[in-house]
DOKEKOL-88847 format. One line per field, with one value per atom (N, C-alpha, C, O): residue number from 0; atom name; x, y, z. Coordinates in Angstrom, 1 decimal, padded with zeros to 4 digits. Example, Ala and Ser with C-alpha at 12.3 -4.5 7.8 and 13.67 -1.06 7.14 Angstrom:
2
i c(0|0|0|0|1|1|1|1)
at c(N|CA|C|O|N|CA|C|O)
east c(013.2|012.3|013.2|014.2|012.8|013.7|012.9|013.4)
north c(-005.7|-004.5|-003.3|-003.3|-002.2|-001.1|000.0|001.1)
up c(007.8|007.8|007.8|008.5|007.1|007.1|007.9|008.0)
This chain:
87
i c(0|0|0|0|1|1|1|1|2|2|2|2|3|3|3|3|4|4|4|4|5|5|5|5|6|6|6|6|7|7|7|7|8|8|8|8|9|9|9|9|10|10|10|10|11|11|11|11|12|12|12|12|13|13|13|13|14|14|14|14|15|15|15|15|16|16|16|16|17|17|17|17|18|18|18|18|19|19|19|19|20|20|20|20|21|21|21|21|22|22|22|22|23|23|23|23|24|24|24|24|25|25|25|25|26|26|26|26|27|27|27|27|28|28|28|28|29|29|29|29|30|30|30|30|31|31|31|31|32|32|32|32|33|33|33|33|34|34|34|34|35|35|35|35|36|36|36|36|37|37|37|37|38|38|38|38|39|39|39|39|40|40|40|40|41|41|41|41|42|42|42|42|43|43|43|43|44|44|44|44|45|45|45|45|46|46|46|46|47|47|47|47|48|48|48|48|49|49|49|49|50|50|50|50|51|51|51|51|52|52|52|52|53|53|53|53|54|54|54|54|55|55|55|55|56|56|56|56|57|57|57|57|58|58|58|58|59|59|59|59|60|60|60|60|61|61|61|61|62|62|62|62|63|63|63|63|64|64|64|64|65|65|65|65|66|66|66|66|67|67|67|67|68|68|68|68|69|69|69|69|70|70|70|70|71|71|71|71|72|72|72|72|73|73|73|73|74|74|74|74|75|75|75|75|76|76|76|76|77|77|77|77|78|78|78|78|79|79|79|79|80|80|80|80|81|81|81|81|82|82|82|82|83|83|83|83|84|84|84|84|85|85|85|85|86|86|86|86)
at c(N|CA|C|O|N|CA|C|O|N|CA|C|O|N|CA|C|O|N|CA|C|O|N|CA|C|O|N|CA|C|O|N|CA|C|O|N|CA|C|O|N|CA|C|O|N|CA|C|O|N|CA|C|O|N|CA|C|O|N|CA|C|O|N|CA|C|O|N|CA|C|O|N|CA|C|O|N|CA|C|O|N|CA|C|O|N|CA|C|O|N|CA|C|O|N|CA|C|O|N|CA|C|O|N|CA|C|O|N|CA|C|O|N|CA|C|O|N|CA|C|O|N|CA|C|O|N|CA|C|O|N|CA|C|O|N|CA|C|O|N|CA|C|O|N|CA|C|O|N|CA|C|O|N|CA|C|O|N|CA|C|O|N|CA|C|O|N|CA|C|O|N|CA|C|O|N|CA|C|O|N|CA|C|O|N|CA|C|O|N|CA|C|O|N|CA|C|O|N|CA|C|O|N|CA|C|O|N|CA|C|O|N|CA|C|O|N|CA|C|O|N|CA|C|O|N|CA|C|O|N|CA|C|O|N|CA|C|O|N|CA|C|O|N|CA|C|O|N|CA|C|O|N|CA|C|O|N|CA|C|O|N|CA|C|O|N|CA|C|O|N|CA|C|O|N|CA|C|O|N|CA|C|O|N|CA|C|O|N|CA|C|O|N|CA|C|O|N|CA|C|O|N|CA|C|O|N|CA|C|O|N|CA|C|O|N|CA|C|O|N|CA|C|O|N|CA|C|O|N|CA|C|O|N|CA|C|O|N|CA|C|O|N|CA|C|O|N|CA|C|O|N|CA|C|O|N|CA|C|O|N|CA|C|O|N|CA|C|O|N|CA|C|O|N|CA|C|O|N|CA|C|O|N|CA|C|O|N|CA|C|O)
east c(000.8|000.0|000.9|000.6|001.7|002.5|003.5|003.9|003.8|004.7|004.0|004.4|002.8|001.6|001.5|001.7|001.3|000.9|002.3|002.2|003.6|004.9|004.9|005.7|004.3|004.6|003.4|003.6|002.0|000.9|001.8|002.2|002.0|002.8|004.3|004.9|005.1|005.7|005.3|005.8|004.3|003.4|003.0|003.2|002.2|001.5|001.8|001.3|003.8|004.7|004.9|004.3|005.6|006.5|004.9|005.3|003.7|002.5|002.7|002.5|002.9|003.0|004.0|003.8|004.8|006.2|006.2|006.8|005.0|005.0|004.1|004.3|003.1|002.4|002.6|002.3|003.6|004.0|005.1|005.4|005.6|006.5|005.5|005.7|004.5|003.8|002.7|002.0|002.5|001.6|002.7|002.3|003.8|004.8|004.3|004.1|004.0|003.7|002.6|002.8|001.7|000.2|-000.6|-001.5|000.3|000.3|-000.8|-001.0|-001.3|-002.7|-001.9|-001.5|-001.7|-001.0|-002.4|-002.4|-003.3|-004.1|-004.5|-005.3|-004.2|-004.0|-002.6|-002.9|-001.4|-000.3|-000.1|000.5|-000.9|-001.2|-001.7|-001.0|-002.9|-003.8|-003.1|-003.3|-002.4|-001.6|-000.4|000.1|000.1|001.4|000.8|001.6|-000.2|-000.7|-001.5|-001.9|-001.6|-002.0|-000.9|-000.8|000.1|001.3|002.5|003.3|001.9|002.3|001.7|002.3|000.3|-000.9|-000.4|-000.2|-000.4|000.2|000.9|000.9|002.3|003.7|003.5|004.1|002.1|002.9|002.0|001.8|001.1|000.2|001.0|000.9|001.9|002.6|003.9|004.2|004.3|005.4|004.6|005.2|003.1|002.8|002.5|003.1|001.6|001.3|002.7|002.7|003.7|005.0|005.6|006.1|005.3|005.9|004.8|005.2|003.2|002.4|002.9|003.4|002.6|003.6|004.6|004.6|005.9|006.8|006.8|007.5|005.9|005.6|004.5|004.6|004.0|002.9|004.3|004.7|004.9|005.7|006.7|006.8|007.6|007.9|007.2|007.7|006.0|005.5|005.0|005.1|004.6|004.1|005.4|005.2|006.3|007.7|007.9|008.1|008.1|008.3|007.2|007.6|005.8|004.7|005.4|005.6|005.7|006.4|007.2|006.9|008.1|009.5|008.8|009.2|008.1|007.4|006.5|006.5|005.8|005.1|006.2|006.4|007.3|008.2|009.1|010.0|008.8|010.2|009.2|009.7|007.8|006.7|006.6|006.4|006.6|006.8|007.5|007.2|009.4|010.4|010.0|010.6|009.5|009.4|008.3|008.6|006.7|006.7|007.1|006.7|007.9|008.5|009.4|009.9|010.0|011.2|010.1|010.4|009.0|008.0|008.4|009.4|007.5|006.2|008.0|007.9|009.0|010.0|010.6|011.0|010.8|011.1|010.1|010.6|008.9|007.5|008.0|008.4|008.0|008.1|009.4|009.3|010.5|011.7|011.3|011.7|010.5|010.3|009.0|008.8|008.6|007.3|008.5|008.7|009.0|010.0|010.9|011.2|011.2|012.2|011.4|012.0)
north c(-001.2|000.0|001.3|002.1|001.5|002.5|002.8|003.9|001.7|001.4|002.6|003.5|002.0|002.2|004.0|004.9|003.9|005.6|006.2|007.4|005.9|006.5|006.4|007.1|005.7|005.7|007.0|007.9|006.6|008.1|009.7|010.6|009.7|010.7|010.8|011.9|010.1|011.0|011.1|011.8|010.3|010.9|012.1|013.0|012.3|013.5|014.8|015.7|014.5|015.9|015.7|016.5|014.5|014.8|015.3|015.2|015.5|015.9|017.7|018.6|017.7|018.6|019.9|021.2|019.4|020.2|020.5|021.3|019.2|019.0|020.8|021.6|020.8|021.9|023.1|023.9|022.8|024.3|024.6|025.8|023.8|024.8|024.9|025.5|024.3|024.4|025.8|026.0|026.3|027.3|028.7|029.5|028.6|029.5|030.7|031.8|030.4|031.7|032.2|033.2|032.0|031.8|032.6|033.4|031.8|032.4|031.7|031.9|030.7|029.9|028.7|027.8|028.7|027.4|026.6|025.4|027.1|026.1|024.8|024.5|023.9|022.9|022.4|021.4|022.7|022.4|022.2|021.3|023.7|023.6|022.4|021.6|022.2|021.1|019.5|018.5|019.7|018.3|018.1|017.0|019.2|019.2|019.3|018.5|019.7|019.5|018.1|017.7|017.5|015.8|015.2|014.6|015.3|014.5|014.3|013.5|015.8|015.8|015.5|015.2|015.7|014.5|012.8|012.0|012.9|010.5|010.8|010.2|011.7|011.6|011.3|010.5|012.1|012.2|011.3|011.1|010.6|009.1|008.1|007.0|008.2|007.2|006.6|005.5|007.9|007.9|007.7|007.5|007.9|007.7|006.4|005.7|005.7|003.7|003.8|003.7|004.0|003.2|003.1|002.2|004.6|004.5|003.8|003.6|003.5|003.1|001.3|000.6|001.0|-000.3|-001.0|-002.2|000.2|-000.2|-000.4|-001.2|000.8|000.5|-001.0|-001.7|-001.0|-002.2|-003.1|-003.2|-003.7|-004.8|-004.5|-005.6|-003.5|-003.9|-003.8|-004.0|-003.5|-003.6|-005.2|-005.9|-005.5|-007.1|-008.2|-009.2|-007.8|-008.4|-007.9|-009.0|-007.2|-006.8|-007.7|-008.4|-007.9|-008.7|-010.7|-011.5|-010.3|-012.0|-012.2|-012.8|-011.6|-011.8|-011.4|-012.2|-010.7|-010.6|-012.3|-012.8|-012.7|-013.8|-014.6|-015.2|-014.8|-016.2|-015.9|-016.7|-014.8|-014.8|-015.3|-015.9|-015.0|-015.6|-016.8|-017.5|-017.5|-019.0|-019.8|-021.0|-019.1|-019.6|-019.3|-020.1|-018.8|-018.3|-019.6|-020.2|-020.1|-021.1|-022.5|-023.3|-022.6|-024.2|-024.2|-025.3|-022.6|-023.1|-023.7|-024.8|-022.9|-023.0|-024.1|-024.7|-024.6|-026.2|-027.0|-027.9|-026.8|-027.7|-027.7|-028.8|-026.9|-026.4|-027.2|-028.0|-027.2|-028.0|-029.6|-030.2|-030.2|-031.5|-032.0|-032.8|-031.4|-031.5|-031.8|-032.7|-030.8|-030.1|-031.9|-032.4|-032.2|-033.4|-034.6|-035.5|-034.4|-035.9|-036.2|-037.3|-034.8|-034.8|-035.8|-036.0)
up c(000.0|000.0|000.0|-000.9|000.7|001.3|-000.2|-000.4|-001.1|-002.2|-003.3|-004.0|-003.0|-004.1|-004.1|-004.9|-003.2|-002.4|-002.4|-002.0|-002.8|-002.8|-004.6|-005.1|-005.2|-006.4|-007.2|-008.1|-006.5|-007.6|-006.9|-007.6|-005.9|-005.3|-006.2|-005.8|-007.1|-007.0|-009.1|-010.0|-009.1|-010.8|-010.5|-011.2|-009.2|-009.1|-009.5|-010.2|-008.3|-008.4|-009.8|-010.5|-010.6|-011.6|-013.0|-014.1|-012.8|-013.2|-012.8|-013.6|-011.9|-011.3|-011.8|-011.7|-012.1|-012.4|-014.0|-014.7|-014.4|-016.2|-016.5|-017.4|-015.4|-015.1|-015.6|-016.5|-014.0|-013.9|-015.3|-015.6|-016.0|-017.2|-018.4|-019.4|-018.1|-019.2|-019.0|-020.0|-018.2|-017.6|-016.8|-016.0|-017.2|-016.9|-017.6|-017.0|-018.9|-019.4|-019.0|-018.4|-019.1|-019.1|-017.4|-017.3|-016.2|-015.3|-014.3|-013.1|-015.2|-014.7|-014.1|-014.8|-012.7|-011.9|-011.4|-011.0|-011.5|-010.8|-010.8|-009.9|-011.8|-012.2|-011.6|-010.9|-011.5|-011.2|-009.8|-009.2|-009.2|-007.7|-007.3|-006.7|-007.7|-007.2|-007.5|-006.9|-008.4|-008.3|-007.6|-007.6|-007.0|-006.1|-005.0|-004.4|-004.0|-003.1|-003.0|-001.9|-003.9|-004.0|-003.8|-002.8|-004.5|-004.7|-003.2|-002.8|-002.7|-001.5|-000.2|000.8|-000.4|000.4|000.5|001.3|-000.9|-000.9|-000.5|000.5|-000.6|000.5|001.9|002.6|002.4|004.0|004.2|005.4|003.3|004.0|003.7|004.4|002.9|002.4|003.9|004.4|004.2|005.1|006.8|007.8|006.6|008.2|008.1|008.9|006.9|006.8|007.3|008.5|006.8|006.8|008.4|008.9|009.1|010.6|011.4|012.6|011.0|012.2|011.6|012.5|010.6|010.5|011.1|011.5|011.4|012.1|013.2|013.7|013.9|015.0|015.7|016.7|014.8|015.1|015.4|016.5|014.3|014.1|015.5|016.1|016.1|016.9|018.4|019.5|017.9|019.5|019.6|020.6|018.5|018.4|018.9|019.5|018.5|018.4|019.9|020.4|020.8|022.4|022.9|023.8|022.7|023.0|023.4|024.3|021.7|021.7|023.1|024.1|023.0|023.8|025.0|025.9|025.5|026.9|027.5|028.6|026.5|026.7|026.6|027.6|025.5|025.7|027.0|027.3|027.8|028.9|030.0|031.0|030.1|031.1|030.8|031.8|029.7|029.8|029.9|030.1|029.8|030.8|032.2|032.8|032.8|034.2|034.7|035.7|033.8|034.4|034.5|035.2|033.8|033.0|034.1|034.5|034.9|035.8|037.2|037.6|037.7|038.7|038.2|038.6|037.1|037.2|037.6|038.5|037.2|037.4|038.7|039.1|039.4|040.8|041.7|042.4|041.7|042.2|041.8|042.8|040.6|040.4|041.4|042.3|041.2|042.1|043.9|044.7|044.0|045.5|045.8|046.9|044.9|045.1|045.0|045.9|044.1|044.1|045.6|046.1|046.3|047.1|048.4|049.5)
């Protein structure tokens, strides 16, 4: 998604820039505007998917490693207990 949205963003500018030399004379940017303020809209959606992504992934990944370090903690209990019954 975030690829996709980095890719019409930078058709939009490079739309954009086609614009503005073509309306240099003319003086009429409003077409040009309006496509540079899009192209710059998919930029910063593009760049926020990408940091709430990363963020997901390593808070999911601190998740993991919090539950696998709780389930060494009881495998030592349940084994400390079997020990403590055998004795």
């Amino acid at each position: 998604m975030r690829i996709f949205l980095f890719v019409l963003s930078i058709i939009s500018l490079l739309l954009a820039a086609h614009q503005f030399t073509l309306t240099e004379q003319t003086g009429q940017f409003k077409g040009a505007l309006f496509l540079l303020l899009i192209g710059i809209q998919l930029l910063i959606a593009a760049a926020l998917i990408s940091q709430h992504r990363e963020e997901r992934a390593q808070s999911s990944s601190m998740e993991g490693d919090k539950e696998d370090h709780e389930n060494a903690g009881a495998r030592e209990v349940n084994t400390s207990r079997e020990q403590g019954k055998k004795s």
